[in-house]
C-alpha positions as CSV (number, residue, x, y, z in Angstrom):
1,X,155.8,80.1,92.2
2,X,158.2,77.9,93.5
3,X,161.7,78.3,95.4
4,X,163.7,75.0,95.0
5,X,167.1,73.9,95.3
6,X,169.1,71.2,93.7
7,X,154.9,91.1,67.5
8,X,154.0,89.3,65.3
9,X,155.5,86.1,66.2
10,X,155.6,84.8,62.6
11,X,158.2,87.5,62.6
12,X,160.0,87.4,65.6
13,X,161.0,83.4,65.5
14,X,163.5,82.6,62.9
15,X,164.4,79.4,61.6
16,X,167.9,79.7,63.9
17,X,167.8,78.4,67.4
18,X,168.5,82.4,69.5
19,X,169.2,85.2,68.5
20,X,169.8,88.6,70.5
21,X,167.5,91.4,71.0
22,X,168.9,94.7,73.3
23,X,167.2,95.4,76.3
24,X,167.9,98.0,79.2
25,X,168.0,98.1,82.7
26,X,169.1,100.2,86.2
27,X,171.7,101.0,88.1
28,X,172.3,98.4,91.3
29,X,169.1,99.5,93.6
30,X,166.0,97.5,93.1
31,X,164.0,98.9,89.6
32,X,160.8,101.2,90.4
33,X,158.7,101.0,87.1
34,X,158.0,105.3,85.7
35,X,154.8,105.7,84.3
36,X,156.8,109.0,82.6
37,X,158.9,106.6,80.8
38,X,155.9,103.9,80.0
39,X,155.8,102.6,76.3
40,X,153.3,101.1,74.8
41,X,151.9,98.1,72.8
42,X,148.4,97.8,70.5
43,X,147.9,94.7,73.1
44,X,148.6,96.9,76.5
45,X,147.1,100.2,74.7
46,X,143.9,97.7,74.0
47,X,143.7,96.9,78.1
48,X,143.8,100.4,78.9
49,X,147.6,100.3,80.5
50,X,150.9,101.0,78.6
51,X,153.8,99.0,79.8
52,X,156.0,100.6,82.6
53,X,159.9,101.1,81.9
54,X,162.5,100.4,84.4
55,X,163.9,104.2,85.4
56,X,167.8,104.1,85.4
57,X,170.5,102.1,83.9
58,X,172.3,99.1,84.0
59,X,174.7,96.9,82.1
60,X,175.4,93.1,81.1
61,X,174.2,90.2,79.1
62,X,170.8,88.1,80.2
63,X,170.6,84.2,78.7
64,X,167.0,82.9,77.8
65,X,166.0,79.6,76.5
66,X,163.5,77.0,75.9
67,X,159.6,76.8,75.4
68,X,158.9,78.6,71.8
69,X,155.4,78.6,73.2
70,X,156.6,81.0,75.9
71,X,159.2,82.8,73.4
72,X,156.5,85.3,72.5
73,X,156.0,86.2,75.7
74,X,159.3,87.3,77.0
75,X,160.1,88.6,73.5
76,X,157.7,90.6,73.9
77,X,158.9,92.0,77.3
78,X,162.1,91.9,76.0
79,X,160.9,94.2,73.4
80,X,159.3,96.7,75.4
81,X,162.0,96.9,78.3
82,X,164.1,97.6,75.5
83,X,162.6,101.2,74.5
84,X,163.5,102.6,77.6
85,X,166.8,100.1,78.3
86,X,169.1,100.0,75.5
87,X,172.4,99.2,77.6
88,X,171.5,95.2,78.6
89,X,171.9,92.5,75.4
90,X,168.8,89.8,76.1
91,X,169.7,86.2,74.1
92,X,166.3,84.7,73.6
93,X,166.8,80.9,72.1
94,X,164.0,78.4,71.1
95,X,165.4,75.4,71.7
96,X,162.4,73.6,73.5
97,X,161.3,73.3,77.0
98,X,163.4,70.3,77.1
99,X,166.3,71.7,75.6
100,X,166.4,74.5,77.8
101,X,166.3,73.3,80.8
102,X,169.3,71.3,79.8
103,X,171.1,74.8,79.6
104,X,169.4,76.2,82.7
105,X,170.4,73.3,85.0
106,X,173.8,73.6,83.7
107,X,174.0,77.0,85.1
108,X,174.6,78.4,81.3
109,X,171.8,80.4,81.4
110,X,169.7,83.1,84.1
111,X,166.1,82.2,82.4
112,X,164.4,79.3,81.0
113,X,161.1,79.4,79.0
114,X,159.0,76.0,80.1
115,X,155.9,75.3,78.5
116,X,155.3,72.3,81.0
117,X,156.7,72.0,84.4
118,X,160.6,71.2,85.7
119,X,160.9,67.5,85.7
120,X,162.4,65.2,88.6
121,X,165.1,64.4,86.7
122,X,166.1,68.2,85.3
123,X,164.9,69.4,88.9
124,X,167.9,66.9,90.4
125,X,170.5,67.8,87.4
126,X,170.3,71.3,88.7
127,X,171.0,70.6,92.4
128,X,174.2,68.3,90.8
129,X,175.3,71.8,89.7
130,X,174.2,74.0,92.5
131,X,171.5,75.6,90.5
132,X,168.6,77.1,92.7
133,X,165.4,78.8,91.0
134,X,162.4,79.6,90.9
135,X,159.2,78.9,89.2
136,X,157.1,82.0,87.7
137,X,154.0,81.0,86.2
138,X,153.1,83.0,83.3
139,X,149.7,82.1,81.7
140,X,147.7,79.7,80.4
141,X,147.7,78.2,76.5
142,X,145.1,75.9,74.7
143,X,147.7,73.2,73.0
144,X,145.5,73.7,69.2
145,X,145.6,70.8,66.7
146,X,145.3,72.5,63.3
147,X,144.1,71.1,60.1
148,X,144.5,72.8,56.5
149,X,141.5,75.0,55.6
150,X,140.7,73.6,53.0
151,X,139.7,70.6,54.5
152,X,136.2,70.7,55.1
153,X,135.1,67.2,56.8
154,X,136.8,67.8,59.8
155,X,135.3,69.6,62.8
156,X,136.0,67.8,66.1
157,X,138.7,65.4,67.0
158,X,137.9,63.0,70.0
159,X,141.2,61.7,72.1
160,X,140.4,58.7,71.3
161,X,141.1,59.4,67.5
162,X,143.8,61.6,68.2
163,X,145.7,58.8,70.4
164,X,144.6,56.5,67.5
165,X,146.7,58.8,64.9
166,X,149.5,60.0,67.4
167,X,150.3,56.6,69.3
168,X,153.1,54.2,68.7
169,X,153.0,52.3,65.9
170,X,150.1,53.9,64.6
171,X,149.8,52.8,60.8
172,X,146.8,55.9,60.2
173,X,148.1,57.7,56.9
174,X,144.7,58.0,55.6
175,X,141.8,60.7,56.8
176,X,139.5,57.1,56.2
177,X,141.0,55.3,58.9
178,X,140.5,57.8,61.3
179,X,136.4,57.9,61.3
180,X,133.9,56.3,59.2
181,X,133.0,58.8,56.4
182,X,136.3,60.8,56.1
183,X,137.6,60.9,52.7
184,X,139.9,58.3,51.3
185,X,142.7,61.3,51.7
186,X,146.5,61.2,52.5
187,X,147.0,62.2,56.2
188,X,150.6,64.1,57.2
189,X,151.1,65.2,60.2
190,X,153.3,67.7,61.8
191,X,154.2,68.1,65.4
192,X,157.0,70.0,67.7
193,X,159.9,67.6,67.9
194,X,161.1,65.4,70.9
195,X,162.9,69.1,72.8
196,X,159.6,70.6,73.4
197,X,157.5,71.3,76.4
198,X,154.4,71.1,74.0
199,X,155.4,67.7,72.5
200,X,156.0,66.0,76.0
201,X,152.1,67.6,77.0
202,X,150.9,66.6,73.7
203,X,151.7,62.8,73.9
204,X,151.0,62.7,78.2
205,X,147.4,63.7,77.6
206,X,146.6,62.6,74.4
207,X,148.9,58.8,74.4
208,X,149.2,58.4,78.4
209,X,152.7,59.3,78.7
210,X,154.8,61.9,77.9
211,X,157.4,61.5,75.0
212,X,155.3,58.4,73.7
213,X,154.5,59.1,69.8
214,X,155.0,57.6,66.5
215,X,157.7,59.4,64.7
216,X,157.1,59.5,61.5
217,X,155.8,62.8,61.0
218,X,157.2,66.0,60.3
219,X,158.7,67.8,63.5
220,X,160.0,71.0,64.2
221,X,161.5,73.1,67.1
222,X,160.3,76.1,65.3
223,X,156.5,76.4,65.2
224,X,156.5,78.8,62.0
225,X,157.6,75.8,60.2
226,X,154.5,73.8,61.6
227,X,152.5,76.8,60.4
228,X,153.9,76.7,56.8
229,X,153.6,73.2,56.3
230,X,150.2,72.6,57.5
231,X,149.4,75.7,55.4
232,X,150.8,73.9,52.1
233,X,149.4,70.6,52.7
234,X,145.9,69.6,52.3
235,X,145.8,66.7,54.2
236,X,147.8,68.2,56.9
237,X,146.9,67.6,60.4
238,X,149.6,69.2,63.3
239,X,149.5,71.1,66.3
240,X,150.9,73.6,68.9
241,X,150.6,76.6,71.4
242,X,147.4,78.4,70.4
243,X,148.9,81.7,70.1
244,X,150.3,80.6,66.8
245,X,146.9,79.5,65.4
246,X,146.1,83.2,66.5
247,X,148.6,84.9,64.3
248,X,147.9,82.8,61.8
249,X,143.9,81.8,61.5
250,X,144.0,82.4,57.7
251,X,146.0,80.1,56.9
252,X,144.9,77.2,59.5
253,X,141.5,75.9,60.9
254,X,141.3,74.6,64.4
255,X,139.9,71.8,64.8
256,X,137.9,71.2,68.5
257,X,138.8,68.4,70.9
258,X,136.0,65.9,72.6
259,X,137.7,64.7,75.8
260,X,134.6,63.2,77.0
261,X,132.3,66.2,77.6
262,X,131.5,66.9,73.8
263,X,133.5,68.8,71.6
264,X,135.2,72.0,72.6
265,X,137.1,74.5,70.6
266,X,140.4,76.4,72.0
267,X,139.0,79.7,72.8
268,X,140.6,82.5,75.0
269,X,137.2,82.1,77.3
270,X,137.4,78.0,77.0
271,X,141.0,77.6,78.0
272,X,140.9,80.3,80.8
273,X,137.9,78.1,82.3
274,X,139.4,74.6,81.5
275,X,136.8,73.3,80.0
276,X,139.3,72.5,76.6
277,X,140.1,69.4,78.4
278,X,142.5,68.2,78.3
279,X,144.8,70.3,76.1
280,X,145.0,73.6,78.4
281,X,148.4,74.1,80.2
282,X,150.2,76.5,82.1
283,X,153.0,78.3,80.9
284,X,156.6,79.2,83.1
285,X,159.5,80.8,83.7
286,X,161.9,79.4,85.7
287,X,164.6,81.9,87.3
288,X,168.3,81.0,88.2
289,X,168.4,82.6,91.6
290,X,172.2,83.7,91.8
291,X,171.2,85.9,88.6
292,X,168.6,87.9,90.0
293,X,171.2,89.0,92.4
294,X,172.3,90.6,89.2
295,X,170.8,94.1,88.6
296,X,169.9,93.8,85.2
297,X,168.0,90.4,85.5
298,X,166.1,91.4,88.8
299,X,165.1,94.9,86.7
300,X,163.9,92.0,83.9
301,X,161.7,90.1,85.9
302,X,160.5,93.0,87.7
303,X,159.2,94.4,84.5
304,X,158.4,90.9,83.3
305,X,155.3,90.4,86.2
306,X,154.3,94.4,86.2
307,X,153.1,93.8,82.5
308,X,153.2,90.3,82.0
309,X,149.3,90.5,82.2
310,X,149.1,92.8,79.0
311,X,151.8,91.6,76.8
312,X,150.7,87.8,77.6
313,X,147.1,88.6,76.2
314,X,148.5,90.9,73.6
315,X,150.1,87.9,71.6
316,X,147.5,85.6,72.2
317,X,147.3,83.5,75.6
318,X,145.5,84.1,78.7
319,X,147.2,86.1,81.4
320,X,147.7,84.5,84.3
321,X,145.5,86.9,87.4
322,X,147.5,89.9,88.2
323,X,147.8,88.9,91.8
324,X,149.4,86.3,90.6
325,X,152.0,88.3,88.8
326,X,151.9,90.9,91.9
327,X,153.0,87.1,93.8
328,X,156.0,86.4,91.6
329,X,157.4,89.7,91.7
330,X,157.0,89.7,95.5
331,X,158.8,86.3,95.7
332,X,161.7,87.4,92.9
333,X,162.6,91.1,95.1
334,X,163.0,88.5,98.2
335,X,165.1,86.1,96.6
336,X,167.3,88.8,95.0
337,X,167.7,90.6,98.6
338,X,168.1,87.7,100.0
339,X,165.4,87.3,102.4
């Protein structure tokens, strides 16, 4: 973490940018988790640990945004703090990494989802406004490039044919200018649009810089709408965060990635241990400071990093260790005591 200045998910997403979901919370001392009060989840029932509730009650209104990569994550929090919290409202939007942090340095809202870290530029537009935060790091996803399943000559992508398909001006439409022995097959491709934390990762490691693409493909905010169309299209070829290829491997095929080492699949085991090169990346939350002097959004994060480690592996990423969660909560209770 950082202190700076300046479920099914196929479910959960909708095709709107936020929506709300109604979550609990305290009264004003700082939230002890009770085991007595503890709900659970098939993911935290599967690692032996039921999430804790927050104990008492609280009040008010928390504003998320950003990543959809991250959005199952704190959706799923948000869902279980909700079983024993009814009293707090929790707005959860998807409007990219990029977009945001354009909210969150604004001061509009308390959270932001980040699927990449805080730019220079979005790290200065916050001091403009005299918004501090913090940086949470949350897990760890294996950016997956999909192909339909029906396509059946296509195993392993290096980066030097996905840079050749994905940089600008690229004139590759056809599966048979992409390697010698592909089928003379129309390529379309689908990608997260020009918002998203995953698209400015995307084009930095596979093009050199981030935001650097052709754009004439099909681009969503919404990764469901990837999903579909890669689905639907035979000589589809897309991607983003892996757990959406998770919650949806019938109706996608991963394809691996050769970044120079020989070609390696995105795999819970491969991602935790880096060696899917170079599309592994962490995943964030970023804290506004003066709200978790709020009751209700320290009880939040509180709950957020005591079963972050379970709900993060339950819908599909790779936990983070739980001293590192043990870390973030440590650093949050300081920040909203003020010490």
């Amino acid at each position: 973490m950082r202190l700076t200045s300046p479920i099914s998910i196929g479910a959960l997403l909708s095709a709107a940018a936020a929506f709300a979901v109604f979550a609990a919370a305290c009264s004003s001392a700082a939230p002890t988790p009770d085991p007595t009060q503890a709900s659970s989840s098939s993911g935290a029932q599967s690692a032996g640990t039921a999430p804790t509730a927050p104990a008492a009650r609280l009040s008010g209104t928390i504003e998320v945004d950003g990543s959809s990569t991250v959005f199952p994550i704190t959706q799923a929090v948000a869902e279980e703090f909700r079983k024993g919290q009814p009293g707090v409202q929790i707005n959860v939007g998807v409007s990219g990494t990029g977009g945001g942090f354009k909210r969150f340095t604004t001061g509009e809202t308390d959270i932001s989802d980040a699927s990449r870290p805080i730019k220079d530029g979005e790290r200065e537009a916050a001091a403009a406004n005299n918004v501090r935060f913090i940086e949470l790091r949350v897990g760890t996803d294996g950016l997956s490039v999909m192909v339909n399943p029906a396509n059946d000559f296509v195993e392993c992508l290096s980066v030097e044919e996905l840079n050749a398909i994905w940089k600008p001006g690229s004139d590759v439409n056809n599966w048979s200018q992409v390697r010698a022995g592909f089928p003379d097959q129309r390529l379309r491709l689908y990608g997260p649009d020009t918002d998203s934390g995953t698209f400015d990762y995307f084009t930095e490691e596979i093009n050199g810089d981030a935001q650097v693409s052709r754009s004439d493909y099909t681009a969503s905010a919404d990764d469901n709408v990837l999903v579909q169309g890669i689905a639907g299209d035979r000589g589809a070829l897309g991607y983003f965060g892996y757990a959406y290829y998770q919650e949806n491997q019938g109706m996608l095929k991963a394809v691996g990635v050769d970044g120079g080492d020989g070609c390696v699949e995105p795999e819970t085991a491969t991602i935790e241990d880096g060696s899917y090169s170079p599309l592994s990346r962490p995943m964030f939350i970023y804290v506004n400071t003066a709200s978790l002097r709020r009751p209700e959004v320290q009880a939040f994060v509180e709950y957020y990093m005591d079963n972050g480690y379970e709900l993060t592996a339950e819908v599909g990423y790779v936990p983070v260790a739980r001293s590192v969660y043990a870390a973030n909560k440590a650093a949050a209770v300081r920040e909203a005591n003020g010490t």
